[in-house]
MARKE-766338 format. One line per field, with one value per residue (C-alpha): chain; residue number from 0; z, x, y. Coordinates in Angstrom, 3 decimals, m for minus. Each point is the difference from the previous one (the first is absolute). Example, Ala and Ser with C-alpha at 12.3 -4.5 7.8 and 13.67 -1.06 7.14 Angstrom:
2
unit	A / A
pos	0 / 1
w	7.800 / m0.660
u	12.300 / 1.370
v	m4.500 / 3.440
END
This chain:
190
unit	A / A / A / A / A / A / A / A / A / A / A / A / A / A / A / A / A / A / A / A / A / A / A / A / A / A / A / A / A / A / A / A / A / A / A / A / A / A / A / A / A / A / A / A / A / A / A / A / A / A / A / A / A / A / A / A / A / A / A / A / A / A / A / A / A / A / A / A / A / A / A / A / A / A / A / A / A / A / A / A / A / A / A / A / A / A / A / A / A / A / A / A / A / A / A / A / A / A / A / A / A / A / A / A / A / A / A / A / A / A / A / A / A / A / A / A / A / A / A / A / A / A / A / A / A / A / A / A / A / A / A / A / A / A / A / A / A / A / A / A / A / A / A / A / A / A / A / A / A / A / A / A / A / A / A / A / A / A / A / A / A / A / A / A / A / A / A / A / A / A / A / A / A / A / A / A / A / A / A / A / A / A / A / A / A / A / A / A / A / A
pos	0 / 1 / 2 / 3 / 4 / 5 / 6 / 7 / 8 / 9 / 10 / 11 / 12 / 13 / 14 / 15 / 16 / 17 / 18 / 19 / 20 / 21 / 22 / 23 / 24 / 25 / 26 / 27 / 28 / 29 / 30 / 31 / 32 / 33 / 34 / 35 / 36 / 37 / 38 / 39 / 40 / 41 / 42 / 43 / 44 / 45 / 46 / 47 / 48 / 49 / 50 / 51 / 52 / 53 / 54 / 55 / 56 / 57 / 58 / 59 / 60 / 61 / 62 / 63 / 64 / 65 / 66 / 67 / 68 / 69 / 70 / 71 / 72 / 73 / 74 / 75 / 76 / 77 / 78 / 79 / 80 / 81 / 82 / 83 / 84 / 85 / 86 / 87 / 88 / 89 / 90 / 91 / 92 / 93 / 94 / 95 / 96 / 97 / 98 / 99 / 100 / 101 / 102 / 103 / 104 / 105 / 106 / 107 / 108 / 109 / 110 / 111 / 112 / 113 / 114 / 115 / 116 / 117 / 118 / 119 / 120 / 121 / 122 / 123 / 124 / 125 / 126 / 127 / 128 / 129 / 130 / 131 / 132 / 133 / 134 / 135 / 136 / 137 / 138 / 139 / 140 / 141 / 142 / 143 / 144 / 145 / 146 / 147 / 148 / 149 / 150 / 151 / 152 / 153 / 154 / 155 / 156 / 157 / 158 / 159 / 160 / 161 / 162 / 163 / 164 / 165 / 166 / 167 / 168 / 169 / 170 / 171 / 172 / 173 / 174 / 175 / 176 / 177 / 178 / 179 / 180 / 181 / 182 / 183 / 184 / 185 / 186 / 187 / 188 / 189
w	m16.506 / m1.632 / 1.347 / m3.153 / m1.598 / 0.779 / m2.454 / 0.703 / m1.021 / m3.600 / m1.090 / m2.248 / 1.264 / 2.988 / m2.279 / m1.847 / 1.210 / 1.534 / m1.870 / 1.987 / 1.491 / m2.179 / 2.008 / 3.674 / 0.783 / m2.991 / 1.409 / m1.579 / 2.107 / 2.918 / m0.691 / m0.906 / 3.580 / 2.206 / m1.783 / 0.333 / 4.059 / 0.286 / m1.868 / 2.390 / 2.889 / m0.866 / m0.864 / 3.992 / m1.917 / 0.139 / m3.212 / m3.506 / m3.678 / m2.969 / m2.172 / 2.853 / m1.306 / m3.448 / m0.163 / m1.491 / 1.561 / 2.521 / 2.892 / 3.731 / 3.341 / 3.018 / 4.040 / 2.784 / 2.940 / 3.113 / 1.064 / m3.054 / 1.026 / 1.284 / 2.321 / m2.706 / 0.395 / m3.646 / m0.300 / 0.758 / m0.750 / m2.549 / 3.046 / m0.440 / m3.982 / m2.773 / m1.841 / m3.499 / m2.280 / m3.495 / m2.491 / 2.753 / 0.208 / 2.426 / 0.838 / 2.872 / 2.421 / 0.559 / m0.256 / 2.682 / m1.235 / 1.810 / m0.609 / 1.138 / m0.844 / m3.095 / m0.971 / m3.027 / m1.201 / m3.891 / 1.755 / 2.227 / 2.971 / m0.861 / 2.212 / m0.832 / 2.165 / m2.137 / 0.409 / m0.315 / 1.138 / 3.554 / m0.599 / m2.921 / m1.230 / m1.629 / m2.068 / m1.537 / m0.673 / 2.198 / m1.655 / m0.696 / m1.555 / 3.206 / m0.082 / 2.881 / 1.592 / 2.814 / 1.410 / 1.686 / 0.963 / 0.894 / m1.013 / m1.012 / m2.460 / m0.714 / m1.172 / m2.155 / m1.921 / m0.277 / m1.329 / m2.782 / m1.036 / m1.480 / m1.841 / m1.522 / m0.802 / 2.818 / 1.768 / 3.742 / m1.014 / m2.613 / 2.826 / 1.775 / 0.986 / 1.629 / m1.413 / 2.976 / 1.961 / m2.168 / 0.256 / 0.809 / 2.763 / 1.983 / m0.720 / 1.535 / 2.906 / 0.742 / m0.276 / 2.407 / 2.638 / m1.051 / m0.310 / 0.544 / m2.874 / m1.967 / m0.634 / 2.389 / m0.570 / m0.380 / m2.876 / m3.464 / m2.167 / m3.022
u	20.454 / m3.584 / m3.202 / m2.077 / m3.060 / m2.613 / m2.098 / m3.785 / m2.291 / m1.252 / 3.408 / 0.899 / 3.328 / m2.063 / m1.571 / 3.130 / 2.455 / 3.677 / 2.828 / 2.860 / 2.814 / 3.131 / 2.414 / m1.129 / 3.514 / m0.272 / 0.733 / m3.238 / m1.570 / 1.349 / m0.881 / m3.645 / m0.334 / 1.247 / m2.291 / m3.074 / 1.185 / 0.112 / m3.342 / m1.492 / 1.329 / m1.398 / m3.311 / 0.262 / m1.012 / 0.976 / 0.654 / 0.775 / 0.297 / 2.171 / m3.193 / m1.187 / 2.550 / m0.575 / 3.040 / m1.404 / 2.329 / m0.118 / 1.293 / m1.454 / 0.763 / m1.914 / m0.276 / m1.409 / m0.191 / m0.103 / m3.260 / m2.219 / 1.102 / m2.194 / 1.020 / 1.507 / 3.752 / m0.232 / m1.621 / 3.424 / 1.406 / 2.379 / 2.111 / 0.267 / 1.179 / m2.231 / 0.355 / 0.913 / m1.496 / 1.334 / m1.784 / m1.849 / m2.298 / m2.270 / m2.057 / m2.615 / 0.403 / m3.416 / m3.445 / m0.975 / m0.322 / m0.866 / m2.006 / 1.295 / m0.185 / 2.619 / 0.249 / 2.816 / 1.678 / m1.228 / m3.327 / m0.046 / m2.417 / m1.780 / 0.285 / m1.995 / 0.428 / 2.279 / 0.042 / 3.573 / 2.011 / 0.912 / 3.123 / 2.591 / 3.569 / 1.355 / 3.574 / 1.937 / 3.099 / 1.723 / 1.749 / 3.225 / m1.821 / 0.304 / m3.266 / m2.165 / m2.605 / m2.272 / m3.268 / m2.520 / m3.457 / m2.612 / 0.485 / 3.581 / m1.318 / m2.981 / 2.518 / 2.316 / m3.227 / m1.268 / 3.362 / 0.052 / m3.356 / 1.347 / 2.751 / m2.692 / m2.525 / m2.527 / m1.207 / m1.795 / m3.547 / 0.143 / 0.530 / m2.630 / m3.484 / m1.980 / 0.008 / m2.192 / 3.227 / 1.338 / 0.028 / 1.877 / 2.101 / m1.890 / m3.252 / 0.706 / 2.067 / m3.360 / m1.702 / 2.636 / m1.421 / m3.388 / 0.184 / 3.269 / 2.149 / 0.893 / 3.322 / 2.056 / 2.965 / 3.887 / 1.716 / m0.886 / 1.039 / 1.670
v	12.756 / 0.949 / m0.861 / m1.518 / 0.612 / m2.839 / m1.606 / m0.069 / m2.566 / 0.456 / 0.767 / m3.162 / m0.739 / m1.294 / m2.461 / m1.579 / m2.929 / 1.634 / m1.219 / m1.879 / 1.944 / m1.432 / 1.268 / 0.869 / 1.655 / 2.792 / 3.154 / 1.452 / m2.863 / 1.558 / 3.227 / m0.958 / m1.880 / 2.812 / 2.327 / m2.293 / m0.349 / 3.659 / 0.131 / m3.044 / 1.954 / 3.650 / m1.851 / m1.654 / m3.622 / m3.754 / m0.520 / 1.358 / m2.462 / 1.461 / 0.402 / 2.405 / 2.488 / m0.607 / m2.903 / m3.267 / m1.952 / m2.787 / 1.705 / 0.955 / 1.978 / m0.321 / 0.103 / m2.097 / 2.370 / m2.075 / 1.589 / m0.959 / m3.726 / m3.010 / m2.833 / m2.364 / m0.083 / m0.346 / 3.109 / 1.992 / 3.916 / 0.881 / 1.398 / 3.718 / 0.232 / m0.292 / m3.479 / m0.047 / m3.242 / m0.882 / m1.932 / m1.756 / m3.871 / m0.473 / m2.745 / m0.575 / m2.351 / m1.940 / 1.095 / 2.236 / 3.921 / 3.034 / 2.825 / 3.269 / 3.765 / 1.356 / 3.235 / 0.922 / 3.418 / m0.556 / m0.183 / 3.161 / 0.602 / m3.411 / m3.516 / m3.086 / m3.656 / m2.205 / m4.024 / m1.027 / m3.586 / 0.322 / m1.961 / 0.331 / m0.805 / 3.085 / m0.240 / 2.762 / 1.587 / 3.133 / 2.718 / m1.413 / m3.325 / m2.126 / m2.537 / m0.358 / m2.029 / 1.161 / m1.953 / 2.900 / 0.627 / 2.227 / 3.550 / m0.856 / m2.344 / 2.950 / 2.509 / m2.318 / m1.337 / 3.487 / 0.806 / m3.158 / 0.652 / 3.619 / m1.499 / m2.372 / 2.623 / m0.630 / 2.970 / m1.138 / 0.535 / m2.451 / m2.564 / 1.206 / m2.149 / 2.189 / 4.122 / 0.543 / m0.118 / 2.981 / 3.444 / 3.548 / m0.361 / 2.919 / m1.598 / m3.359 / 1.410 / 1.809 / m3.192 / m1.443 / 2.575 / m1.429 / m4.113 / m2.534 / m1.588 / 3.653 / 1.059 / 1.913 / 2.253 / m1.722 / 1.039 / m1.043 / m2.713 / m0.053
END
C-alpha cells in the first residue's frame, strides 16, 4: 500500500463537488481506500475524504477511538478498524449543534471551534455496495460531517462563527495553559 499525498487548502480540488462512486466494489476502489487508510493511519487522524488525496470522488475513511468519545450511547467507536463510507446522505436530527475544536490534514498545524448538529442520520454504501444506515452523535456525528463537507467542497473554517476561536495549534495549546475552552491534544481530524 502507499501512503498519499494530501491536498492543502488553496488547492482547488478542495473547492469542487466529488463525483459519485459508480461502482463501490471496483478494484481501483479498493485499492484507493486501503491507501487512504494507510495514509489516515501514518497521519494518526480520524478521518480522510477522496478529494484529500486528490480523488474527486464521493468516498470517506475514518475512526472513532473510544477515548475521544462523550456520554451519548449514540456517540459510539468504529471498533478498532477504520470505517469506510460510499457516496454517503446525512441528515441532522433536530436542532441542537455543538461547538467543538477541529483541526484537518489539508489544513496543517491549524484548529479553529466548528458548530456542527449534535445529532445526525448518516447513509452510505460499504465496499462491496452493501447500503447502510447508522443514527450517531457527538464526535461520531463531528467526524462524519467533517468528512461530507470535503466531498461537497467545504473546508471547516468556512463554517466557522467566531475566527477568534482559530489559530496554530501550538499557539492555542499555550493559551490552554493560560485561560479554559482552548484546544488540547487528541489526534486530528480529517
Amino acid at each position: 500500500m502507499a501512503i498519499l499525498k494530501i491536498a492543502r487548502m488553496g488547492h482547488p480540488i478542495l473547492l469542487a463537488r466529488a463525483d459519485p462512486v459508480p461502482d463501490p466494489s471496483a478494484p481501483e476502489v479498493r485499492r484507493l481506500v486501503a491507501d487512504m487508510i494507510d495514509t489516515l493511519l501514518d497521519a494518526d487522524a480520524a478521518g480522510l475524504a477522496a478529494p484529500q488525496v486528490h480523488v474527486p470522488l464521493r468516498l470517506f475513511v475514518f475512526r472513532c477511538r473510544a477515548e475521544r468519545l462523550g456520554a451519548d450511547p449514540d456517540d459510539r467507536p468504529t471498533g478498532p478498524d477504520v470505517e469506510v463510507v460510499i457516496n454517503p446522505e446525512l441528515e441532522p436530527i433536530g436542532s441542537e449543534m455543538e461547538t467543538a475544536w477541529e483541526g484537518c490534514l489539508s489544513i496543517p498545524g491549524l484548529r479553529g471551534a466548528v458548530p456542527r448538529h449534535l445529532r445526525i442520520r448518516y447513509r452510505g454504501q460499504t465496499l462491496e455496495g452493501e447500503a447502510f444506515e447508522r443514527t450517531v452523535s457527538g464526535f461520531h456525528a463531528r467526524v462524519v460531517q467533517h468528512e461530507v463537507d470535503h466531498l461537497d467542497g467545504i473546508l471547516y473554517p468556512m463554517r466557522m462563527e467566531d475566527f477568534a476561536l482559530f489559530g496554530f495549534t501550538e499557539e492555542l495549546a499555550r493559551a490552554a495553559h493560560r485561560s479554559i475552552g482552548a484546544p488540547h491534544g487528541g489526534g486530528r481530524d480529517g
